[in-house]
C-alpha positions as CSV (number, residue, x, y, z in Angstrom):
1,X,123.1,83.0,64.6
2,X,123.9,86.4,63.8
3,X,125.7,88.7,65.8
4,X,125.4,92.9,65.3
5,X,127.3,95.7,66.7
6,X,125.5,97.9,69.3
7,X,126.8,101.6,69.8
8,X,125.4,103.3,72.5
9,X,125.4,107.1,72.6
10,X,126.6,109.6,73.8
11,X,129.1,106.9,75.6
12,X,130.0,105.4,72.8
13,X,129.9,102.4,74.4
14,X,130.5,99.4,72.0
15,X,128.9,96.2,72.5
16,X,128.4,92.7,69.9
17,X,125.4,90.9,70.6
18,X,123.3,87.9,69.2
19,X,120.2,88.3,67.2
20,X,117.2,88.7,69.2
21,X,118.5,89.8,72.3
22,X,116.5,92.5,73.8
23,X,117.7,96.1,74.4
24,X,117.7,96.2,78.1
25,X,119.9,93.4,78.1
26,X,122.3,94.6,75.8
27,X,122.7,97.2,77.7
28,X,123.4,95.7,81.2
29,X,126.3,93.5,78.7
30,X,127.5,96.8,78.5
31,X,127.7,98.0,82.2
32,X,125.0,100.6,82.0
33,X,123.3,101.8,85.1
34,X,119.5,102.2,83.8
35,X,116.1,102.2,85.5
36,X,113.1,99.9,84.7
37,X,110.7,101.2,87.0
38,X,108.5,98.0,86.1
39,X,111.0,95.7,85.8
40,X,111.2,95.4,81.8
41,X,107.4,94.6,81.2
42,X,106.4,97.5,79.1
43,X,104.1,99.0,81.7
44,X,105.6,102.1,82.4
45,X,106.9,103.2,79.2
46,X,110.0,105.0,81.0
47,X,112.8,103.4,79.1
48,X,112.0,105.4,75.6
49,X,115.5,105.5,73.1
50,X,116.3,106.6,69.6
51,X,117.3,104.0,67.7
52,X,119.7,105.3,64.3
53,X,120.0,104.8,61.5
54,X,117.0,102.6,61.3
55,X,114.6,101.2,64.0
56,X,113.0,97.9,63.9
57,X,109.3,98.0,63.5
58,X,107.5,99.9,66.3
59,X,105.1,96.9,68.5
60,X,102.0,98.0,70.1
61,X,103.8,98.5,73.5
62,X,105.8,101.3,71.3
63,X,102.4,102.7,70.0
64,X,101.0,102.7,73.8
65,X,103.2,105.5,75.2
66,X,105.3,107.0,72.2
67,X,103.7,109.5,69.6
68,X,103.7,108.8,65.9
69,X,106.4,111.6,65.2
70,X,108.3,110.4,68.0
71,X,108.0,106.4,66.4
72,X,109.1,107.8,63.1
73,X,112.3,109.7,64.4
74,X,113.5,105.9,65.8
75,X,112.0,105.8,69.2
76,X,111.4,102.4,70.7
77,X,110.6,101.0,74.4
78,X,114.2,99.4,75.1
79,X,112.6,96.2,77.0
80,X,110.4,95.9,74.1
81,X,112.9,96.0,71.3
82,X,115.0,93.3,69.9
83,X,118.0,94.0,68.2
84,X,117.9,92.7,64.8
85,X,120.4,95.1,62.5
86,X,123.4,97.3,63.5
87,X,122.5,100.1,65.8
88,X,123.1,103.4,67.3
89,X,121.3,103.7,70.1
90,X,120.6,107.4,71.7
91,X,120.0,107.2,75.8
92,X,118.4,109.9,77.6
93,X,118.9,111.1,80.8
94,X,115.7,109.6,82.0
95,X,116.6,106.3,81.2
96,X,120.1,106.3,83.3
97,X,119.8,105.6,87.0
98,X,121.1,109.0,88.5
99,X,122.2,108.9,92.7
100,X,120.1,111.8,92.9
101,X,119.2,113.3,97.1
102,X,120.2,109.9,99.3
103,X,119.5,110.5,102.7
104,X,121.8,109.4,105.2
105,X,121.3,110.8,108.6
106,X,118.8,110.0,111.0
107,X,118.0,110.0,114.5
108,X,120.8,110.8,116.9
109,X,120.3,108.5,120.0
110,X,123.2,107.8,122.8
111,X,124.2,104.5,123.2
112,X,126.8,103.1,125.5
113,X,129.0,101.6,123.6
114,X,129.6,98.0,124.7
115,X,130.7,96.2,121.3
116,X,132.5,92.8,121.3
117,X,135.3,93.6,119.9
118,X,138.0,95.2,121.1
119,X,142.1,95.7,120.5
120,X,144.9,94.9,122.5
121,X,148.6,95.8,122.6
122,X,150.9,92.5,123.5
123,X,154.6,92.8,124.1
124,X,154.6,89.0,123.7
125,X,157.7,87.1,125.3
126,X,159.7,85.5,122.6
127,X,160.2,81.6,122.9
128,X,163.2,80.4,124.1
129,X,164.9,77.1,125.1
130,X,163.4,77.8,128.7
131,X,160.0,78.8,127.3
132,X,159.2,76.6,124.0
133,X,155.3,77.6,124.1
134,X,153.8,77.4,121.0
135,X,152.7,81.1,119.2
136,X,149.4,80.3,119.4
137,X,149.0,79.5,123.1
138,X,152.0,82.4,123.5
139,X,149.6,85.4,121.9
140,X,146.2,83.8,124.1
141,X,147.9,83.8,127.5
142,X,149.3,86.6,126.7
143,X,145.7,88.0,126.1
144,X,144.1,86.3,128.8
145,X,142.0,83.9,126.8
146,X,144.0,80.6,126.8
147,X,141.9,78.0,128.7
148,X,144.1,75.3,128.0
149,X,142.7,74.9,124.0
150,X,143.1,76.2,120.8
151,X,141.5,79.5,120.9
152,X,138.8,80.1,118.0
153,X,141.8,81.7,114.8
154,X,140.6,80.9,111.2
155,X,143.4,78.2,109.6
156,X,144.4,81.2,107.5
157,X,145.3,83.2,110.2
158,X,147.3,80.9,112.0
159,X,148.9,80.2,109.1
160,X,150.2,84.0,109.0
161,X,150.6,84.1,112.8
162,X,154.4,83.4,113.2
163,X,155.7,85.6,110.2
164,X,153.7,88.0,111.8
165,X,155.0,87.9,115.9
166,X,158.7,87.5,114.1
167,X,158.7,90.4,111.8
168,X,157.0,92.7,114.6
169,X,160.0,91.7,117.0
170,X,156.9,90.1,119.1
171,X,155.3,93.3,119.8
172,X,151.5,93.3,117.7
173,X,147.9,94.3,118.5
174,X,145.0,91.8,118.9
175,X,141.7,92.2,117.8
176,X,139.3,89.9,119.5
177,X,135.9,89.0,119.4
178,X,135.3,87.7,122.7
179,X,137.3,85.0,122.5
180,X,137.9,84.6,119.2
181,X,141.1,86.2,117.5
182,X,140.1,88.4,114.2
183,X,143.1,89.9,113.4
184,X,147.1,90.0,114.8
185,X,148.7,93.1,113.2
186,X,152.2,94.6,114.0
187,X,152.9,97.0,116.2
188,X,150.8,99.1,118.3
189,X,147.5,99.6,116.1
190,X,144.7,99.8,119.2
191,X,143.7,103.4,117.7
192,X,142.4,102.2,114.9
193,X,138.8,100.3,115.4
194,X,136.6,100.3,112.6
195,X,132.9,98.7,112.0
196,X,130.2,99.4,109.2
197,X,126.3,100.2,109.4
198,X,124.4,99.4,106.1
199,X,120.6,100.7,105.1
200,X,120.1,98.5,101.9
201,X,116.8,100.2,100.8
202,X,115.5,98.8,97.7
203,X,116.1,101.7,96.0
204,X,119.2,103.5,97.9
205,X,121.9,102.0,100.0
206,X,123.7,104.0,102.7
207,X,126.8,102.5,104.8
208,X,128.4,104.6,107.7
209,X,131.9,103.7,108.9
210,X,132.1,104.7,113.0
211,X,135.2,104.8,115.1
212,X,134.0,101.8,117.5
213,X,135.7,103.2,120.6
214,X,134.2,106.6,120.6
215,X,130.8,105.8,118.4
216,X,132.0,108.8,116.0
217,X,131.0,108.8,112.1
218,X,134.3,108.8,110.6
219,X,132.7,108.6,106.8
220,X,129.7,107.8,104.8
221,X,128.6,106.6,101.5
222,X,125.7,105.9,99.4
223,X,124.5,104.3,95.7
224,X,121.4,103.3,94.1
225,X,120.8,99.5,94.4
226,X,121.7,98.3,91.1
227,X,119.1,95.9,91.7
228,X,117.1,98.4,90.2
229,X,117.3,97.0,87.0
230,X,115.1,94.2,87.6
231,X,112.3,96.5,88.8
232,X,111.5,99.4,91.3
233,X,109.8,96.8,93.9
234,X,110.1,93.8,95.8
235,X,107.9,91.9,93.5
236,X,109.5,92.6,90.6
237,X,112.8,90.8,92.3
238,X,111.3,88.1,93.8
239,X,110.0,87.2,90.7
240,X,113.0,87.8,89.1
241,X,115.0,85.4,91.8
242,X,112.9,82.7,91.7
243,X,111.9,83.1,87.8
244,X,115.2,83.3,85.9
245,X,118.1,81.4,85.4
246,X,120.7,82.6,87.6
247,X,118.1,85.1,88.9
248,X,119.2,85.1,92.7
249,X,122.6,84.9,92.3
250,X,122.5,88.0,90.0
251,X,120.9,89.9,92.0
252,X,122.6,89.2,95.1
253,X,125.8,89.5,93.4
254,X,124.1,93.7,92.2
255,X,124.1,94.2,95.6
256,X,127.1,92.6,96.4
257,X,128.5,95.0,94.2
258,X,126.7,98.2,95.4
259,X,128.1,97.5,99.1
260,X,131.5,97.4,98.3
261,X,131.7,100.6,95.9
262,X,130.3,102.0,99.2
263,X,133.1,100.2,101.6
264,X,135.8,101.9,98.4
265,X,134.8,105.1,98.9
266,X,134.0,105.3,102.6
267,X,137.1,103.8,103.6
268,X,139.1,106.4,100.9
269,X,136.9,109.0,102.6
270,X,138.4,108.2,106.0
271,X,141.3,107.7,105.2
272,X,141.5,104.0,106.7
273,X,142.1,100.9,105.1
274,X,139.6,98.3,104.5
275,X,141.2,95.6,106.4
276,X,140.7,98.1,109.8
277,X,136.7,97.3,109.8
278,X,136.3,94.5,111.9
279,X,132.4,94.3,111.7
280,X,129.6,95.4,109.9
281,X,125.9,95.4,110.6
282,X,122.8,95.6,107.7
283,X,119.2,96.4,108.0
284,X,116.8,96.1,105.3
285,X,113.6,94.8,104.7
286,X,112.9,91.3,104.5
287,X,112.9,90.7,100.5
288,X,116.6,92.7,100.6
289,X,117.6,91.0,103.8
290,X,117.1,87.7,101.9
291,X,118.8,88.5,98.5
292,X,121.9,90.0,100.3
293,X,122.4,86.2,102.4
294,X,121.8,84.4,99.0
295,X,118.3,83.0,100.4
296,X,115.4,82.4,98.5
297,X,112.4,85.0,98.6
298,X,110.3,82.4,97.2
299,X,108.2,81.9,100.1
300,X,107.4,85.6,100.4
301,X,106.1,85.5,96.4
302,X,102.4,83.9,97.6
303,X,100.5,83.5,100.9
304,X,101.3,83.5,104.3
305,X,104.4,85.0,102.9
306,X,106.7,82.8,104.5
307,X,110.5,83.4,104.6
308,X,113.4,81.6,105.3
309,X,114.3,83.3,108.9
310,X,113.3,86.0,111.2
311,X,116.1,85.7,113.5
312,X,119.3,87.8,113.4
313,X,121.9,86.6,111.1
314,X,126.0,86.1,112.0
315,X,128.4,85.0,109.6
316,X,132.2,85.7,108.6
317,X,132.6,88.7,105.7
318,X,135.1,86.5,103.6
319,X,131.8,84.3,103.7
320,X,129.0,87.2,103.3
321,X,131.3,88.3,100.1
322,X,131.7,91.9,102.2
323,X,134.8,93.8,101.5
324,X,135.7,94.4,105.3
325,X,138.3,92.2,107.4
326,X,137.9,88.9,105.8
327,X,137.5,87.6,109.5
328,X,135.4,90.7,110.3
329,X,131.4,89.8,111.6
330,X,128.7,90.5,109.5
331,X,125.5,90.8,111.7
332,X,121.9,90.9,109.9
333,X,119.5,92.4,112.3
334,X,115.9,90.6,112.2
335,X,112.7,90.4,110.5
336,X,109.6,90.5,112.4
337,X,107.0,89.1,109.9
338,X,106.2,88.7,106.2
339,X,107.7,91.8,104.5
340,X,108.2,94.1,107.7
341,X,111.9,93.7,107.5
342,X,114.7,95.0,109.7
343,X,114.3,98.2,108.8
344,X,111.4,97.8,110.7
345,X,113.3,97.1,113.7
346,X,116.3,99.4,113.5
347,X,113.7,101.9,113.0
348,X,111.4,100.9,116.2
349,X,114.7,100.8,117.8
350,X,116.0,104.3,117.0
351,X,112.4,105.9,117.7
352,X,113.1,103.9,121.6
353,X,109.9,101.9,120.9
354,X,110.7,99.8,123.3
355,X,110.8,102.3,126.4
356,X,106.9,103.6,127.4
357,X,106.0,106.5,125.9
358,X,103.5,108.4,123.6
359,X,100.7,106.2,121.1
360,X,103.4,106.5,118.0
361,X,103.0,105.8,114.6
362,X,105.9,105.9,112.7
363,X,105.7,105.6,109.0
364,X,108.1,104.5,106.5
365,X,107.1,105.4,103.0
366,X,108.4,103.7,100.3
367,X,107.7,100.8,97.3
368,X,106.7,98.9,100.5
369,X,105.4,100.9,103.0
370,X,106.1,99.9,106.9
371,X,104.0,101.1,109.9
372,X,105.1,100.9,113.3
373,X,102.2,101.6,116.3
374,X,103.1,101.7,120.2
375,X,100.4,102.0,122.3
376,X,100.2,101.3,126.1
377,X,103.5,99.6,126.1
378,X,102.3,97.0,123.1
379,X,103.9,97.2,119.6
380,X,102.0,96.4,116.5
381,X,103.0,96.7,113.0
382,X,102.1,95.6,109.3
383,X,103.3,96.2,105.6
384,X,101.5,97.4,103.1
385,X,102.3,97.4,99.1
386,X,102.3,100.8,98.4
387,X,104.2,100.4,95.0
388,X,106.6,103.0,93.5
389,X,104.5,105.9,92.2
390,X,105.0,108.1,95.3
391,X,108.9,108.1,94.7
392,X,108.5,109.2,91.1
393,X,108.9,106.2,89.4
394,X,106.2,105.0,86.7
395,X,104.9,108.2,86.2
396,X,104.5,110.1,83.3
397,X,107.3,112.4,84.3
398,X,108.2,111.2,87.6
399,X,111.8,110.9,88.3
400,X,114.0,110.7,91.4
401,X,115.1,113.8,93.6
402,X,117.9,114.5,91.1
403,X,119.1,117.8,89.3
404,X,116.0,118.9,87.2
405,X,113.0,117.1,89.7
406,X,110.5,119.3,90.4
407,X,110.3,119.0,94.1
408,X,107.8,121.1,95.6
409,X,104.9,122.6,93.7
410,X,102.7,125.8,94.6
411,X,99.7,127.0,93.0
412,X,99.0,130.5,92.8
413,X,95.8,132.0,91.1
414,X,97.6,132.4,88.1
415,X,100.9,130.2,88.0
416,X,102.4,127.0,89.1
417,X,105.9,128.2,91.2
418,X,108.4,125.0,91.0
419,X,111.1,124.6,93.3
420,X,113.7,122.6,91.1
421,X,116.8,120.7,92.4
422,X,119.8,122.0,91.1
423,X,118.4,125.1,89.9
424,X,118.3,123.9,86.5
425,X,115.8,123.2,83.7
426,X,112.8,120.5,84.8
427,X,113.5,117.3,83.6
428,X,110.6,115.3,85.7
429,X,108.5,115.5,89.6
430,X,110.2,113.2,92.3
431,X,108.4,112.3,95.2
432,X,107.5,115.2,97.4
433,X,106.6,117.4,94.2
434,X,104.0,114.7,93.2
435,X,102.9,114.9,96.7
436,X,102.5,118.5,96.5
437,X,101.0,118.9,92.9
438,X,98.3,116.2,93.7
439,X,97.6,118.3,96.9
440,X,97.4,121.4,94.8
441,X,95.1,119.9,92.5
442,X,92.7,118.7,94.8
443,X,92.4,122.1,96.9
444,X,91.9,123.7,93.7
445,X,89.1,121.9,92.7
446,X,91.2,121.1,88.8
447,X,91.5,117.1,90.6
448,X,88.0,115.9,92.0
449,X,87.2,113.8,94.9
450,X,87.2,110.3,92.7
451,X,90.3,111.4,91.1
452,X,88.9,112.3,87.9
453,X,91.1,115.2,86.2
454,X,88.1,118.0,85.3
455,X,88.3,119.3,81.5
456,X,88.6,123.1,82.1
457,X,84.9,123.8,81.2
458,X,84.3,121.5,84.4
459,X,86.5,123.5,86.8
460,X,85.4,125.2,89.7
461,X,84.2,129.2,88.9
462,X,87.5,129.9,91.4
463,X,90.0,128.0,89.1
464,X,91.6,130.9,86.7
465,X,91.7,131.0,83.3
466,X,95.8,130.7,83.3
467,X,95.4,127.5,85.2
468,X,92.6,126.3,83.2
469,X,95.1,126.8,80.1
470,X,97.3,124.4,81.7
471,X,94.7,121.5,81.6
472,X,94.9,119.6,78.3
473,X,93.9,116.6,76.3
474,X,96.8,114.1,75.6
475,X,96.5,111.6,72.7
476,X,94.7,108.9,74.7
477,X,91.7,111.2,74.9
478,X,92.7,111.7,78.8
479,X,93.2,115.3,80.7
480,X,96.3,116.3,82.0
481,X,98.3,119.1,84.3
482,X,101.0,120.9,82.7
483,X,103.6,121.7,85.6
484,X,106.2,123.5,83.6
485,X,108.2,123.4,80.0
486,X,111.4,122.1,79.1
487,X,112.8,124.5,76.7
488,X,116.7,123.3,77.0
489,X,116.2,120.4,74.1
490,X,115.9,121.1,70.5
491,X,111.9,120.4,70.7
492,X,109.9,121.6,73.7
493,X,108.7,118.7,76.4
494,X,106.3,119.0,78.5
495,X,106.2,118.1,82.1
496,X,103.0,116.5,82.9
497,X,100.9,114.9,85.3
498,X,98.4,112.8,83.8
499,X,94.7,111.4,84.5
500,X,96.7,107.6,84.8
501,X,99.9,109.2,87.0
502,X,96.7,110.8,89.8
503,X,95.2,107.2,89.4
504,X,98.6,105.3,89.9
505,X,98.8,107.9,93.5
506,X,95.2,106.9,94.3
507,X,96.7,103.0,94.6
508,X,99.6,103.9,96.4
509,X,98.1,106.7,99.1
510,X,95.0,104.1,99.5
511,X,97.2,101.3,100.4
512,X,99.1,103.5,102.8
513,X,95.9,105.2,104.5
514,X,94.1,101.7,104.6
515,X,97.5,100.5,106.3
516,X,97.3,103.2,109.0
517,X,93.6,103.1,109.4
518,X,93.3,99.0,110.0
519,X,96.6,98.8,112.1
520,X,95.4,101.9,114.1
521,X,91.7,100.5,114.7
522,X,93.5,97.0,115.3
523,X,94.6,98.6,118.6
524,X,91.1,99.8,119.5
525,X,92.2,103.4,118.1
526,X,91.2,106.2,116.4
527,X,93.6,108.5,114.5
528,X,93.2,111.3,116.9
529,X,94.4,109.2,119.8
530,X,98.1,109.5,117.9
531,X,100.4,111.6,120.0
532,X,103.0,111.7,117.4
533,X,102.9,110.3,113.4
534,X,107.2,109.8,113.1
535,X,108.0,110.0,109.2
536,X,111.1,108.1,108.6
537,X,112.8,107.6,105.4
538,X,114.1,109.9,102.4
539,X,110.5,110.2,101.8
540,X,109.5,111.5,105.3
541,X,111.9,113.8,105.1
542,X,111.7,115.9,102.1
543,X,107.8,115.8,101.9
544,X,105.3,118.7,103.3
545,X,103.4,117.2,106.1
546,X,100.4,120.0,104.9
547,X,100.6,118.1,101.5
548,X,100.0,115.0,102.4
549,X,97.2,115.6,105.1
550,X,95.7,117.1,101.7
551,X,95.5,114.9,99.5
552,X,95.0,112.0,102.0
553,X,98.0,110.2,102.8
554,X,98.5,111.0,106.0
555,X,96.0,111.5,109.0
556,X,94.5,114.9,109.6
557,X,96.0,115.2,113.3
558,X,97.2,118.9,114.3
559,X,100.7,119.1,112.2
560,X,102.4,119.3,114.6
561,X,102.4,116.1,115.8
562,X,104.0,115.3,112.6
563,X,107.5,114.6,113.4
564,X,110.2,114.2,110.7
565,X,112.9,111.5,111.8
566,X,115.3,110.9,108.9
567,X,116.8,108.0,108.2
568,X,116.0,106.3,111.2
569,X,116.6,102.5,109.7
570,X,120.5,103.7,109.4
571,X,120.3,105.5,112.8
572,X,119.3,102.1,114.4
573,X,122.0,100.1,112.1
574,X,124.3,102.2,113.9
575,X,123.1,101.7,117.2
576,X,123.7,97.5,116.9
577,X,127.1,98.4,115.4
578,X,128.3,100.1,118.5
579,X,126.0,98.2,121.2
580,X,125.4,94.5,121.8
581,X,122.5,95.6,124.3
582,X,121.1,97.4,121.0
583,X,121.1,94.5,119.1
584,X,119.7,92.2,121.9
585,X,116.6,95.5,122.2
586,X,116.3,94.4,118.1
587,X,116.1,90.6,118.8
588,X,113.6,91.8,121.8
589,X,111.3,93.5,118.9
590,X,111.0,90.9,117.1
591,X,109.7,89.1,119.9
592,X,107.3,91.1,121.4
593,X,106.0,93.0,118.1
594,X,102.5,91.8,117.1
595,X,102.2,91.5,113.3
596,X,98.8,92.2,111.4
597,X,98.9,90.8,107.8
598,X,96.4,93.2,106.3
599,X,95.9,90.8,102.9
600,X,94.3,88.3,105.4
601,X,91.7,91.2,106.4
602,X,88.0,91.1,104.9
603,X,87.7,94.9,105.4
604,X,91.0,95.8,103.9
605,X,89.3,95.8,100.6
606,X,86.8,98.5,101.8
607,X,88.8,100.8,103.5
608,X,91.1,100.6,100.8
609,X,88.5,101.3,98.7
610,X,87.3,104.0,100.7
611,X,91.1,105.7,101.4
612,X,91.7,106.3,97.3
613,X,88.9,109.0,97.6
614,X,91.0,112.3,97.6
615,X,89.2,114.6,101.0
């Protein structure tokens, strides 16, 4: 079989791959961070290249979202496209998966801290001829745990153990897990405590290094989930786990990856070593949860939706492949049901669901939306597969909140007014500007109650002619909203959203508003018995609350009973870092939380229905 030489621009990246391999894959050969929104299956028609000097034939995915000029200038659909000649091929900045806005923060609630771990100074006696005590049993009664046994040391460790009591002239610090030993290190080192708390989002992933005696943030770091590759959602991994050769293990082995360039930099950002983390924690939802412990998600792929475990998760980090203490803990927190993960939990935990208080609904908005609901002391919750459109991807021109996303939209009576990030020229609409421009749209009359983009003959009398310039045909016969102009590229593009984009929002916003309608009527409810609607997530936060009352996606309850909460999943990672009583509240969730599996309703399908109607 052939082999050609693949140069990808402007890297230069060179790469030699056999005939027939496809694009995308070439390109993760070659190390390169892209997005496939869809997961490689031609449906969203984001990963676009020029291919130079010659492209291979253009397929009918190619003529389905690329424009004759641009076919003839070389431009393909990478998943589509097999390489079958020597190529240059030109990536754009669409196509790379950019870090973009990650949030991070979340909820500050006090815990008291009450971890199991702790260190201890020893001036050990030496052994002598009167006192011929092994070192093992020397360093545990010296600690206070000897009990007349071994106590719990890995093999490794004891191996180490009497190089280490020698060269530190018998002084060295402990640290223990209750009564196992993690770690012996020389000298006086009991200032130095260290744990991890990881969000593993499927799209971002946050990790937070806290000083375990004092419960400060010493450091922070976050990355896209490479996982990404393989699709913007849950489904698209599962399938790719439990379809492809090697599929789990790849993408467990992404992640893998993703949490320890995190641990690198956080630890370089603190300026502590990586060996001085003891214990980490991780919350995610329950398809992330599973490919980060190498389980199958295969259960979760078809009804009931069945996965491996819901109950917390202990193991050793040299075993978890984490890049802590190799004899550090790694705790998973739980899974309540189906696909409400422990993000769920750690978010329910930071929000103090437990404890009575006000009817709450918190909502976590992203390719698979969570809903939390307390209500007279009884905690309900559900999932609901809102799909990626509302974070930007598979869009026209949605992107992520990165340099150049338009992310919040006004429209005047004669102009759109963009807020872009970075102050720079608009390369694409991330999430809360699609949330806004779909709002806009609809108050203006230009988007109509069904979702149907008028023509501008059709507009309202009130719609000016400026906007009504703005509304034009595309090449599939369909109407679209020009936002704004890229000018900064040798041809003019034009950032759009499109009859299919406002139909793509319709799925996701009615999945969402079903979700909240069902799980709030499940409780005997109506949405104006909600005290408080809690918006958790990157999404939550950067969104206008006014927006999303507009075009539907939230209740219309007084706004001010909209509460933003950050990253409240991290905030309650945290929390079972520092706390065992946190992480025994998390267990207790999972326990008492009622779970409503809204795909087993017969009215889901209705108000579903009903909730893609724009108000």
């Amino acid at each position: 079989m052939n082999t050609f030489e693949v140069v990808f621009q402007p890297d230069s990246i060179r790469i030699a791959v056999k005939e027939g391999t496809l694009l995308t894959n070439a390109m993760k050969q070659a190390g390169l961070a892209i997005q496939l929104p869809c997961g490689g299956t031609g449906k969203c028609g984001k990963c676009v290249v020029e291919i130079q000097p010659d492209a291979p034939p253009a397929g009918d995915f190619d003529r389905q979202y690329i424009t004759d000029d641009d076919l003839a200038r070389g431009k393909r659909l990478a998943c589509k496209t097999r390489v079958d000649r020597p190529m240059r091929v030109f990536l754009s900045d669409t196509i790379r998966a950019a870090e973009g806005q990650i949030l991070v923060n979340g909820l500050d609630r006090t815990v008291s801290i009450d971890t199991p771990l702790k260190k201890t100074y020893l001036d050990v006696p030496p052994p002598s001829l009167e006192d011929q005590r092994a070192d093992l049993q020397r360093v545990a009664e010296t600690l206070g745990i000897y009990n007349g046994s071994c106590p719990d040391i890995d093999i490794r460790l004891a191996r180490e153990l009497p190089d280490i009591l020698r060269n530190a002239n018998f002084r060295i610090t402990v640290t223990s897990e209750n009564s196992r030993i993690v770690a012996v290190e020389p000298g006086d080192t009991t200032s130095r405590l260290y744990g991890i708390a990881f969000d593993i989002g499927t799209t971002t992933v946050v990790g937070s290094i806290l000083d375990l005696r004092n419960g400060g943030q010493e450091a922070y770091a976050s990355r896209l989930n490479a996982q990404i590759i393989h699709g913007e959602d849950t489904i698209s991994r599962i399938k790719y786990a439990i379809e492809e050769p090697n599929g789990l293990s790849e993408l467990r082995s992404k992640i893998l990856g993703v949490i320890n360039e995190i641990i690198d930099e956080a630890v370089e950002k603190a300026g502590i070593e990586k060996h001085e983390i003891y214990e980490a924690v991780f919350v995610g939802n329950t398809t992330m949860s599973h490919l980060l412990m190498g389980m199958s998600p295969e259960g979760l792929s078809k009804i009931p939706f069945v996965p491996v475990t819901n109950t917390p998760l202990t193991t050793l980090a040299k075993d978890a492949g984490i890049g802590i203490n190799p004899l550090g803990t790694v705790h998973v927190l739980p899974n309540i049901a189906g696909f409400v993960g422990s993000d769920t939990v750690a978010v329910m935990l930071a929000c103090d669901y437990l404890d009575d208080g006000p009817t709450q609904l918190a909502v976590d908005v992203g390719t698979n939306g969570e809903l939390a609901l307390r209500h007279d002391g009884k905690l309900t919750v559900c999932s609901t597969a809102a799909g990626p459109a509302l974070e930007g991807a598979a869009l026209t021109c949605g992107m992520r909140a990165a340099p150049g996303a338009i992310e919040h939209v006004t429209l005047t009576e004669n102009d759109v007014e963009c807020d872009i990030i970075g102050n720079v020229a608009p390369a694409g609409i991330c999430g809360s500007g699609i949330i806004d421009i779909v709002a806009e749209l609809v108050r203006t009359g230009i988007v109509d109650s069904v979702g149907r983009v008028l023509p501008p003959e059709e507009c309202p009398r009130a719609v000016s002619e400026e906007l009504k310039s703005r509304i034009v045909e595309n090449e599939g016969g369909e109407y679209e909203f020009v936002l704004a102009v890229d000018e900064s590229g040798d041809v003019p593009r034009r950032i759009v959203i499109s009859q299919r984009d406002i139909r793509q929002i319709q799925l996701a916003k009615g999945a969402i508003s079903a979700g909240i309608a069902l799980l709030v009527k499940s409780a005997g409810l109506t949405l104006d018995d909600l005290d408080e609607i809690l918006l958790a997530g990157a999404f939550g936060n950067y969104i206008r609350a006014e927006s999303a009352q507009r075009m539907g996606l939230l209740p219309m309850v007084p706004v001010e009973r909209i509460r933003f909460v950050g990253n409240a999943a991290s905030a309650g990672a945290k929390m079972a870092l520092l706390s065992r009583s946190a992480r025994a509240d998390a267990d207790r969730i999972r326990h008492v939380t009622g779970h409503i599996e809204l795909a087993s309703m017969t009215e889901f399908m209705t108000e579903f229905s009903n909730s893609m109607l724009f108000p």
